[in-house]
N, C-alpha and C positions, 0 to 999 in steps of 0.2 A: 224367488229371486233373492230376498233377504238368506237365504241359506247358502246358494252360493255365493253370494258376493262375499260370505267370510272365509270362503276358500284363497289358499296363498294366490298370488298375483301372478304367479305361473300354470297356474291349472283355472285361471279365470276365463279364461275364453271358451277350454275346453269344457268346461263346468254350463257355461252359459248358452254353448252349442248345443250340449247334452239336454238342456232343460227345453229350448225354443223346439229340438227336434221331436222331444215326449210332449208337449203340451199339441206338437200340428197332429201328431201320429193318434193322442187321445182324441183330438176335436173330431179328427176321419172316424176313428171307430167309433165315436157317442155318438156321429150323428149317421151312420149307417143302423148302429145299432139301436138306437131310439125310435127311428124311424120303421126298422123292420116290426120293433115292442111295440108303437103305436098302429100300424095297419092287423097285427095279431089280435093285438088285445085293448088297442083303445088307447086315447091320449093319457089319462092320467100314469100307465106302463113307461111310458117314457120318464114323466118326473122320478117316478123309482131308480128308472135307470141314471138320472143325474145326479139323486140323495146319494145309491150305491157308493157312485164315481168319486164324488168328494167326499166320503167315508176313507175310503181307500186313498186318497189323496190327504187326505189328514194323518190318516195315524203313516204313512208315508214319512210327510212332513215331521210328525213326532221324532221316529224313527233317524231320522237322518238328524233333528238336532240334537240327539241326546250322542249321538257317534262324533257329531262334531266338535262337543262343549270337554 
């Protein structure tokens, strides 16, 4: 949210659309996919699959602030 919010004030909504619509569309896939890793392979598969997630949601985040600064 801190990332987009320093976008121009014209591309804030779309900015902010963009983020609310990846955070539902990640929550659908991590908890489909957690759930299929936990009945495979047992609960503690799912934590992997959340560590993964905000890995990848991190250097993300990286990523997009160094484009931005």
């Amino acid at each position: 949210m801190a990332l987009i919010e320093r976008m121009p004030p014209a591309k804030l909504t779309e900015g902010l659309t963009w983020l609310v619509t990846g955070l539902s569309i990640g929550v659908a896939i991590g908890a489909a996919g957690s759930g299929a890793l936990v009945d495979a392979y047992g609960a503690r598969s799912g934590f992997w699959l959340a560590i993964a997630a905000g890995a990848v949601v991190l250097s993300s985040a990286i990523q997009s602030y160094r484009h931005l600064k």
